[in-house]
FIROLO-786744 format. One record per residue: residue number from 1; x negated, y negated, z negated of N, C-alpha, C in turn. Coordinates in Angstrom, 2 decimals. Layout:
<nodes>
+-----+---------+---------+---------+---------+---------+---------+---------+---------+---------+
!   i !     n_u !     n_v !     n_w !    ca_u !    ca_v !    ca_w !     c_u !     c_v !     c_w !
+-----+---------+---------+---------+---------+---------+---------+---------+---------+---------+
! NUM !       X !       Y !       Z !       X !       Y !       Z !       X !       Y !       Z !
...
+-----+---------+---------+---------+---------+---------+---------+---------+---------+---------+
</nodes>
This chain:
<nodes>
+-----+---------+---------+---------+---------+---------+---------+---------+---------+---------+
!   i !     n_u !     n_v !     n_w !    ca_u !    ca_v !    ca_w !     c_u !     c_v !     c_w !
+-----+---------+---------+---------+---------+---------+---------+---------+---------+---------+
!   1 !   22.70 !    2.37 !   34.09 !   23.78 !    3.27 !   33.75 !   23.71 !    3.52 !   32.23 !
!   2 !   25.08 !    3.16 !   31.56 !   24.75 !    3.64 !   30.02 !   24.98 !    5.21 !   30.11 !
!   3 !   24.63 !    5.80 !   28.95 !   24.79 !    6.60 !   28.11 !   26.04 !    7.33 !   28.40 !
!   4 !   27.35 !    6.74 !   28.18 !   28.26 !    7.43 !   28.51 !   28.27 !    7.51 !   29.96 !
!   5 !   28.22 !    6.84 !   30.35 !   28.43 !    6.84 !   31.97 !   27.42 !    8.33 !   32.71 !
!   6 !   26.07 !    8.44 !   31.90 !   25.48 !    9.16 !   32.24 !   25.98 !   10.44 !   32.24 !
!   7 !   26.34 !   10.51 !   31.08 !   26.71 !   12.27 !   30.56 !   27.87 !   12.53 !   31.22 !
!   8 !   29.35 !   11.38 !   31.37 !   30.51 !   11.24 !   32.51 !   29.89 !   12.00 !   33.58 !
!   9 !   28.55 !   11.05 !   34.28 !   28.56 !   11.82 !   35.57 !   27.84 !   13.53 !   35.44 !
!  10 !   27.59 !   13.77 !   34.91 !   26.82 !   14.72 !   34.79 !   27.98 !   15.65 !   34.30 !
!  11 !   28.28 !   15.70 !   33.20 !   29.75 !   16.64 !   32.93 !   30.78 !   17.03 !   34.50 !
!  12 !   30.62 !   15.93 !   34.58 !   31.95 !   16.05 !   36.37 !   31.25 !   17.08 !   37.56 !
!  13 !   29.49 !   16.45 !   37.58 !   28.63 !   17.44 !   38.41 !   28.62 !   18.82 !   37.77 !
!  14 !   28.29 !   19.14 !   36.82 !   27.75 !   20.16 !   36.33 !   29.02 !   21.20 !   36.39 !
!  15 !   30.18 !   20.60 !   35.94 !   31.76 !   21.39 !   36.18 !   31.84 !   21.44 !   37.76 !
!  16 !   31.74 !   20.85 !   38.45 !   31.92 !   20.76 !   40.25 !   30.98 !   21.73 !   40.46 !
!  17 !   29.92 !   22.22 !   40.02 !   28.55 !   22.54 !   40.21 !   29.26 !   24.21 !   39.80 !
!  18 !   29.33 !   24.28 !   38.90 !   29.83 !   25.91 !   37.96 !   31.20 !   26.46 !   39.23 !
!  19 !   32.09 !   25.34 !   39.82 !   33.32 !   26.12 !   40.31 !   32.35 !   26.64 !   41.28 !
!  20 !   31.89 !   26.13 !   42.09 !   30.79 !   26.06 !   43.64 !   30.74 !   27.61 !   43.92 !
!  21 !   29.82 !   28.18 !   42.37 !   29.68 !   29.46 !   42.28 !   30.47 !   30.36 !   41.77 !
!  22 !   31.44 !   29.82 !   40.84 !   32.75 !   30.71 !   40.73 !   33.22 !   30.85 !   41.84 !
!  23 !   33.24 !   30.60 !   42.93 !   33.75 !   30.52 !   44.09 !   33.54 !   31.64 !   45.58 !
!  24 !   32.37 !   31.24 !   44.51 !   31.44 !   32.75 !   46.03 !   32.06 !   34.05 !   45.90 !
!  25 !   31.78 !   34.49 !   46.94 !   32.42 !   35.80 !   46.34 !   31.47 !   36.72 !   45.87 !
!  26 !   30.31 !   36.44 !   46.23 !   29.20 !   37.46 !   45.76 !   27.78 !   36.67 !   45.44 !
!  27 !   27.42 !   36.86 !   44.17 !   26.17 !   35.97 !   43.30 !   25.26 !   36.60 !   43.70 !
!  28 !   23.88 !   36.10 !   43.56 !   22.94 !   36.75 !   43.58 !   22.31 !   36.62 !   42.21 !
!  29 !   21.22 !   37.16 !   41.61 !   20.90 !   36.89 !   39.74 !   20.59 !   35.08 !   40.07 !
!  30 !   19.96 !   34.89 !   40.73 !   19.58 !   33.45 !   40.76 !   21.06 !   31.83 !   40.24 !
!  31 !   21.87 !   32.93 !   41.47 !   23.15 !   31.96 !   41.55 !   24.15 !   32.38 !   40.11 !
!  32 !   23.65 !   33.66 !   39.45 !   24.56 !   33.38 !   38.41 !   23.84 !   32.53 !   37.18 !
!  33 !   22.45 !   32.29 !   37.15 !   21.69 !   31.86 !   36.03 !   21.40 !   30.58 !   35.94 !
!  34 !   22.22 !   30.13 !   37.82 !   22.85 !   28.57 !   37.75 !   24.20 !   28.62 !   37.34 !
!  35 !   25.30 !   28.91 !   37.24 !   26.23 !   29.42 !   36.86 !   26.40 !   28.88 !   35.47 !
!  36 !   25.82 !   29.91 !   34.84 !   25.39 !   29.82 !   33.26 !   25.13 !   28.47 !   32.78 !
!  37 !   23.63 !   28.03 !   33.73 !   23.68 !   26.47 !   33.32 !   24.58 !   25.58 !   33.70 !
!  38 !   25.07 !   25.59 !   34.79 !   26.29 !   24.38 !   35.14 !   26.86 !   24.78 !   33.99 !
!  39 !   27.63 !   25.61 !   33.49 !   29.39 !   26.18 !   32.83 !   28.25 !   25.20 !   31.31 !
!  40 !   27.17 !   25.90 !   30.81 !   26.82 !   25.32 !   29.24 !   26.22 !   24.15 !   29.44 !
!  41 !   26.02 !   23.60 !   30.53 !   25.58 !   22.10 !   30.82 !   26.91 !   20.89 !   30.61 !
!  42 !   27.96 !   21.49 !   31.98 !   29.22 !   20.81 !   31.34 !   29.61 !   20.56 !   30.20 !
!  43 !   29.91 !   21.70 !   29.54 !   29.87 !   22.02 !   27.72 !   29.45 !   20.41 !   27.28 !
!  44 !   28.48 !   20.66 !   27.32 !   27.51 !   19.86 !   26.61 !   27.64 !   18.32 !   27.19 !
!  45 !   27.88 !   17.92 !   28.21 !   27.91 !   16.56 !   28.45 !   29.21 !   16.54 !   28.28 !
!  46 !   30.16 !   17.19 !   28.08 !   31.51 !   16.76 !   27.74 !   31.60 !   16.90 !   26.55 !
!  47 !   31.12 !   17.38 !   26.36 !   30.66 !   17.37 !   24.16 !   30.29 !   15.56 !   23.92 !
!  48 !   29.67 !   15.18 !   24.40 !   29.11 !   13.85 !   24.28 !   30.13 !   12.83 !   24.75 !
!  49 !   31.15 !   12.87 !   25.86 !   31.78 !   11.86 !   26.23 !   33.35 !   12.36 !   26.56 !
!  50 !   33.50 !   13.52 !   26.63 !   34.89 !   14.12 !   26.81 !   35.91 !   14.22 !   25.69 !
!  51 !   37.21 !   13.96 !   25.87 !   38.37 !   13.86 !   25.20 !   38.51 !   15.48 !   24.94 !
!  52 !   40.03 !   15.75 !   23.89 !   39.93 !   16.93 !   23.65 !   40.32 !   17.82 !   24.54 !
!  53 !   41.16 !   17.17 !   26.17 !   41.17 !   18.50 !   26.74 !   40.01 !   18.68 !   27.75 !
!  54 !   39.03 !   18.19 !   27.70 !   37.61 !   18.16 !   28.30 !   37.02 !   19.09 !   27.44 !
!  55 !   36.81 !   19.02 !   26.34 !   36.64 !   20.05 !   25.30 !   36.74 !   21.56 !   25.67 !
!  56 !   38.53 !   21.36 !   25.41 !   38.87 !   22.71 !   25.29 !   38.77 !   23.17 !   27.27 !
!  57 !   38.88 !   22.53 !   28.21 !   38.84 !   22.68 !   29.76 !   37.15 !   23.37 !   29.61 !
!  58 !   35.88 !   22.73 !   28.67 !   34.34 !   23.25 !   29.09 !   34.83 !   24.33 !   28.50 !
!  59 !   35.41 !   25.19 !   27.24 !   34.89 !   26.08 !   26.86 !   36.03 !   27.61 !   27.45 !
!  60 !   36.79 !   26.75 !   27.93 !   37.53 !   27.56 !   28.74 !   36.26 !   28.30 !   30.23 !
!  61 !   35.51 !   26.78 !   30.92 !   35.41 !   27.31 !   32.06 !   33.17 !   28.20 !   31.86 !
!  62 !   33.10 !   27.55 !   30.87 !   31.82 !   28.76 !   29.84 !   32.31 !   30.17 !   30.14 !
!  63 !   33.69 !   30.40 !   29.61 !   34.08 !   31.81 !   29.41 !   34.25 !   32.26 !   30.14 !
!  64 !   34.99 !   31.79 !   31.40 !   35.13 !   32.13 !   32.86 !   33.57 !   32.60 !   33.47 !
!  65 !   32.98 !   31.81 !   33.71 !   31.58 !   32.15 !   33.63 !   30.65 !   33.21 !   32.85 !
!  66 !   31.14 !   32.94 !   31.98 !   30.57 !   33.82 !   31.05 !   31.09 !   35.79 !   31.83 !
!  67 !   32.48 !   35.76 !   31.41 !   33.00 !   36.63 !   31.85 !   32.50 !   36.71 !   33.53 !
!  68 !   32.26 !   36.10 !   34.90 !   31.79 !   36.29 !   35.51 !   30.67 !   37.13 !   35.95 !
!  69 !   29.86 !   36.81 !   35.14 !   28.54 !   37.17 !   34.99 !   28.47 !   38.31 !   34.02 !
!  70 !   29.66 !   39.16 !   33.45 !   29.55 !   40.48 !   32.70 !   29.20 !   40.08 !   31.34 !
!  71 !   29.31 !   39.01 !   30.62 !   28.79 !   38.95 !   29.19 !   30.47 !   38.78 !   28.48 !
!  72 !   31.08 !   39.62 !   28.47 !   32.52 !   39.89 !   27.65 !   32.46 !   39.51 !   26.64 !
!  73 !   31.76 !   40.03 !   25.46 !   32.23 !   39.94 !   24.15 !   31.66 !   38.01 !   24.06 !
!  74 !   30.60 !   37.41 !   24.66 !   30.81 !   36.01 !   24.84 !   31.83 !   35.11 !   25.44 !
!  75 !   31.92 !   35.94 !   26.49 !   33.17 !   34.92 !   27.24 !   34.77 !   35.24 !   26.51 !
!  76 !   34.49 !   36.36 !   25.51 !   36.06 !   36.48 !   24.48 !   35.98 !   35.32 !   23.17 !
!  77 !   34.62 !   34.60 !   22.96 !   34.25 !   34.28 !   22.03 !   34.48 !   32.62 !   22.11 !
!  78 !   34.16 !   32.39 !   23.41 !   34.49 !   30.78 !   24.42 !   36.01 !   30.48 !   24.67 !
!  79 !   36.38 !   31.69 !   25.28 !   38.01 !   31.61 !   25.13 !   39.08 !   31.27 !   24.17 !
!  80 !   38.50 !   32.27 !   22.98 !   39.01 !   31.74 !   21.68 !   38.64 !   30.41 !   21.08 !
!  81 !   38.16 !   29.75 !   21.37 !   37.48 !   28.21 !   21.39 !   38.57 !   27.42 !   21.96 !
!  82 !   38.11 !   27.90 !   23.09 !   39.11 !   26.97 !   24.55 !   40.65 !   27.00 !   24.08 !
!  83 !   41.55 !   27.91 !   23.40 !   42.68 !   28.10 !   23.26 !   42.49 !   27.64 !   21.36 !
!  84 !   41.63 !   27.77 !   20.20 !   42.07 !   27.22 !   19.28 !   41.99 !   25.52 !   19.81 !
!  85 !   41.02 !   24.63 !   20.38 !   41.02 !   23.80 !   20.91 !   42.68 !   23.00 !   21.28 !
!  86 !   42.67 !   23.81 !   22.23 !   44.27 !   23.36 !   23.00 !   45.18 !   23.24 !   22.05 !
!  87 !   45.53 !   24.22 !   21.49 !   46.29 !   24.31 !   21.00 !   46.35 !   23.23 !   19.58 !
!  88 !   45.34 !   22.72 !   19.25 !   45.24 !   21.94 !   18.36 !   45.82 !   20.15 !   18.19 !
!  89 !   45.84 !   20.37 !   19.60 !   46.69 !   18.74 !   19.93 !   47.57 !   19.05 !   21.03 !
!  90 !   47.88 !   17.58 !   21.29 !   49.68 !   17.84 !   22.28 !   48.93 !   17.73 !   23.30 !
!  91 !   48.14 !   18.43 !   24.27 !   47.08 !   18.00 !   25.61 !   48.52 !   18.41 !   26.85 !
!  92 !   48.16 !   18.10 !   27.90 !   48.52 !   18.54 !   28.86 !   49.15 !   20.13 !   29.09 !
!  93 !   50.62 !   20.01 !   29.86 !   51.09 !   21.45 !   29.60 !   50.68 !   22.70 !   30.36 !
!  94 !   49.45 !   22.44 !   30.91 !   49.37 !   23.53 !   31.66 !   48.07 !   23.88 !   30.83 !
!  95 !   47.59 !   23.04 !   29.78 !   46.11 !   23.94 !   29.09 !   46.07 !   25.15 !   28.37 !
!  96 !   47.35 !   24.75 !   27.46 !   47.51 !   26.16 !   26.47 !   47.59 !   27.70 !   27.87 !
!  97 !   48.40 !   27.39 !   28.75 !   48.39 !   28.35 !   29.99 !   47.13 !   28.68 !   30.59 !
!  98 !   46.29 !   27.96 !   30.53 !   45.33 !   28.15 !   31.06 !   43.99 !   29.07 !   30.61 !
!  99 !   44.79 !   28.70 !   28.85 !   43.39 !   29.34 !   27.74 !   44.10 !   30.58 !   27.65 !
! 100 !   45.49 !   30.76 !   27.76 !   46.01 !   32.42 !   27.78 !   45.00 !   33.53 !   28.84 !
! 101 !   45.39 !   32.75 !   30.14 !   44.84 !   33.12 !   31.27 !   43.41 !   33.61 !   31.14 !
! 102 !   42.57 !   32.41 !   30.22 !   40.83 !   32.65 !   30.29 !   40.93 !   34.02 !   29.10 !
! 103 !   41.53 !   33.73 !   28.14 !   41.50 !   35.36 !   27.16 !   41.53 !   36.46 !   27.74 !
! 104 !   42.87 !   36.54 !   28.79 !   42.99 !   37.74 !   29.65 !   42.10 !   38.10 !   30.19 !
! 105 !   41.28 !   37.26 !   30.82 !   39.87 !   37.45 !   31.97 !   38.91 !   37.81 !   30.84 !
! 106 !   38.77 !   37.05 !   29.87 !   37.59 !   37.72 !   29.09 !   37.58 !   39.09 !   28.83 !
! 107 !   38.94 !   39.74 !   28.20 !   39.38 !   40.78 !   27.75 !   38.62 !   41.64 !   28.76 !
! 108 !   39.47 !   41.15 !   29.77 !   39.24 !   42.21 !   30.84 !   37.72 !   42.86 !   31.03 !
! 109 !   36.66 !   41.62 !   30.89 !   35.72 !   41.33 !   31.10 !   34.70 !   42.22 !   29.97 !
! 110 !   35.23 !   42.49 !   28.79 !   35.18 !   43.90 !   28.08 !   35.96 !   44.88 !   28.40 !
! 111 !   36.56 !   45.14 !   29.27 !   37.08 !   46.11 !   29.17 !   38.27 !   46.68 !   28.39 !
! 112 !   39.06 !   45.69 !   27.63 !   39.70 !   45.75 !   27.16 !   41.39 !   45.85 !   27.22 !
! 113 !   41.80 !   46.16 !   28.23 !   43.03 !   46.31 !   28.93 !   44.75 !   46.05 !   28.12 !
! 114 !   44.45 !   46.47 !   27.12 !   45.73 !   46.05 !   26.69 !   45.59 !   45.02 !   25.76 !
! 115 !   44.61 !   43.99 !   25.43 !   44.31 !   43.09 !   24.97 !   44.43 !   42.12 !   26.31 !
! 116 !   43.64 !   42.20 !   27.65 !   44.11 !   41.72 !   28.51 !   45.51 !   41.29 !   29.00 !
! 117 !   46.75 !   42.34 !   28.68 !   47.88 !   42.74 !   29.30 !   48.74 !   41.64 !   28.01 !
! 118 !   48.38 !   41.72 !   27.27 !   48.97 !   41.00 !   26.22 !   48.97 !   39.51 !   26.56 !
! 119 !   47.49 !   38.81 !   26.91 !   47.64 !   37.52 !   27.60 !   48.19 !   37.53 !   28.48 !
! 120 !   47.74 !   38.33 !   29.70 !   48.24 !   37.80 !   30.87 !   49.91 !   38.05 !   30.69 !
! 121 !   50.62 !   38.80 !   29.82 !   52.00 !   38.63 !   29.39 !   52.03 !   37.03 !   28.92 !
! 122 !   51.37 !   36.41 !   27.60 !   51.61 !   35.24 !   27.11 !   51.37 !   33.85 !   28.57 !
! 123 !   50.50 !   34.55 !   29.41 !   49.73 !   33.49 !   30.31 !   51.21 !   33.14 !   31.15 !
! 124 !   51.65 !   34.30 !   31.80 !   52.75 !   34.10 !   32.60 !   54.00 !   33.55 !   32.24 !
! 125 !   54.35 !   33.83 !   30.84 !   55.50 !   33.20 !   30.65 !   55.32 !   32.09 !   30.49 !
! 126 !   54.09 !   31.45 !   29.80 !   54.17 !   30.12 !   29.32 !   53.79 !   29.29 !   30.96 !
! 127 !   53.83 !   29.48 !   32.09 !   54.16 !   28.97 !   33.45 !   54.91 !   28.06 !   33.77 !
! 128 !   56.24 !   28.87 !   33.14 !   57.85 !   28.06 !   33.09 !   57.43 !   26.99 !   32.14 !
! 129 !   56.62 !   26.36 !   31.54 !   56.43 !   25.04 !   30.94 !   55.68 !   24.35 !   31.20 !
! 130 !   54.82 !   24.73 !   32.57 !   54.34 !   23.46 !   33.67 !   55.60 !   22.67 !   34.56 !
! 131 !   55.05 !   21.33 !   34.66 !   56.26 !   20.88 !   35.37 !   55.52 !   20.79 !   36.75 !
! 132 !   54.82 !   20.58 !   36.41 !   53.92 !   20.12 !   37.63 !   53.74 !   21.11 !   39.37 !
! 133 !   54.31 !   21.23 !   39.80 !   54.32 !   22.60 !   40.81 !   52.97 !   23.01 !   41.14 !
! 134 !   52.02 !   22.01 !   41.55 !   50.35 !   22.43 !   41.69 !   49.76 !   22.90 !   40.75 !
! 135 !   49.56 !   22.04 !   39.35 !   49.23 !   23.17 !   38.14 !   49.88 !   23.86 !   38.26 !
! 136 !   50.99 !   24.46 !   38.14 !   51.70 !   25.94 !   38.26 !   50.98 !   26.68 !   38.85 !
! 137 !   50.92 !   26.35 !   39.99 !   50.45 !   27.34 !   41.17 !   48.90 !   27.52 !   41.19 !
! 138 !   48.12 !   26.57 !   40.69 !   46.82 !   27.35 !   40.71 !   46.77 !   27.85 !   39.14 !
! 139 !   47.46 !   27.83 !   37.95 !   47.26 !   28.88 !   37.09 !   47.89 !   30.03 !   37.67 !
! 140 !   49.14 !   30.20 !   38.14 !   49.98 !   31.26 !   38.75 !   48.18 !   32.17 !   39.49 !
! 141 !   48.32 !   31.18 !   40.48 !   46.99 !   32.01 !   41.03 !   45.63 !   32.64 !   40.39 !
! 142 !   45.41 !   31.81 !   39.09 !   44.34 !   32.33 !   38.71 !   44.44 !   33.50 !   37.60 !
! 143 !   46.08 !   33.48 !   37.44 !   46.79 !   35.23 !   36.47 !   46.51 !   36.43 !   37.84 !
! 144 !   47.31 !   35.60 !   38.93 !   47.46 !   36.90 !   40.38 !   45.95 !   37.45 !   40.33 !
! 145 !   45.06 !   36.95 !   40.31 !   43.64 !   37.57 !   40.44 !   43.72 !   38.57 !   39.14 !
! 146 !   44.31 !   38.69 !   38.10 !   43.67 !   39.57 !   37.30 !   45.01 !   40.95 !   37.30 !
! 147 !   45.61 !   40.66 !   37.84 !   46.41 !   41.76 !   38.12 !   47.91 !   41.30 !   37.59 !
+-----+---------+---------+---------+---------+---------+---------+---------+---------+---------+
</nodes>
């Protein structure tokens, strides 16, 4: 297996690995400190072999994580990554939507409510510029979770 191929598979596990536990509904410290490593493991092998919306998709789903696990002012810090990222090339139309979405959650994730309310305003409108009905609907879904 070369090199790329390696870090390929490992980026794909380590992201498959991070949703697993985004998923649960309830962590234990153990399952979030795998968490942590899947979300900055992905990072990192998609750092090595990932295009730019692999990029901006790890540091989006860091922050998610991040924010998961109660570390706000980090997961506001990943977000802003994930969305200067996106926004930096013509990627796929549901990313810039997606990095609105991860700001909101970070926000939130400090406590920050009308910093939240402000994305999840930008998150929702920019919706109407997925074409795709499934991306739609699981960003749609992942705004409905934050209110």
């Amino acid at each position: 297996m070369s090199d790329q191929e390696w870090h390929g598979r490992f980026a794909a596990e380590c992201f498959n690995r991070a949703w697993e536990l985004l998923d649960l509904p309830e962590r234990s410290q153990e399952q979030e400190a795998d968490l942590l490593s899947s979300a900055f493991a992905q990072r990192f092998h998609w750092s090595q072999v990932g295009d730019e919306t692999n990029h901006a998709v790890a540091d989006w789903q860091v922050s998610r994580a991040l924010a998961a696990t109660r570390n706000g002012p980090l997961a506001v810090h990943f977000a802003e990554m994930a969305l200067a990222r996106a926004e930096a090339f013509a990627g796929p139309d549901y990313l810039v939507p997606s990095c609105f979405e991860g700001l909101a959650r970070a926000h939130a994730a400090v406590g920050d409510a009308p910093q939240r309310d402000v994305w999840l305003a930008k998150a929702r409108a920019a919706l109407e510029g997925i074409k795709d009905a499934e991306d739609r609907d699981l960003i749609a879904s992942q705004i409905a979770e934050l209110g």
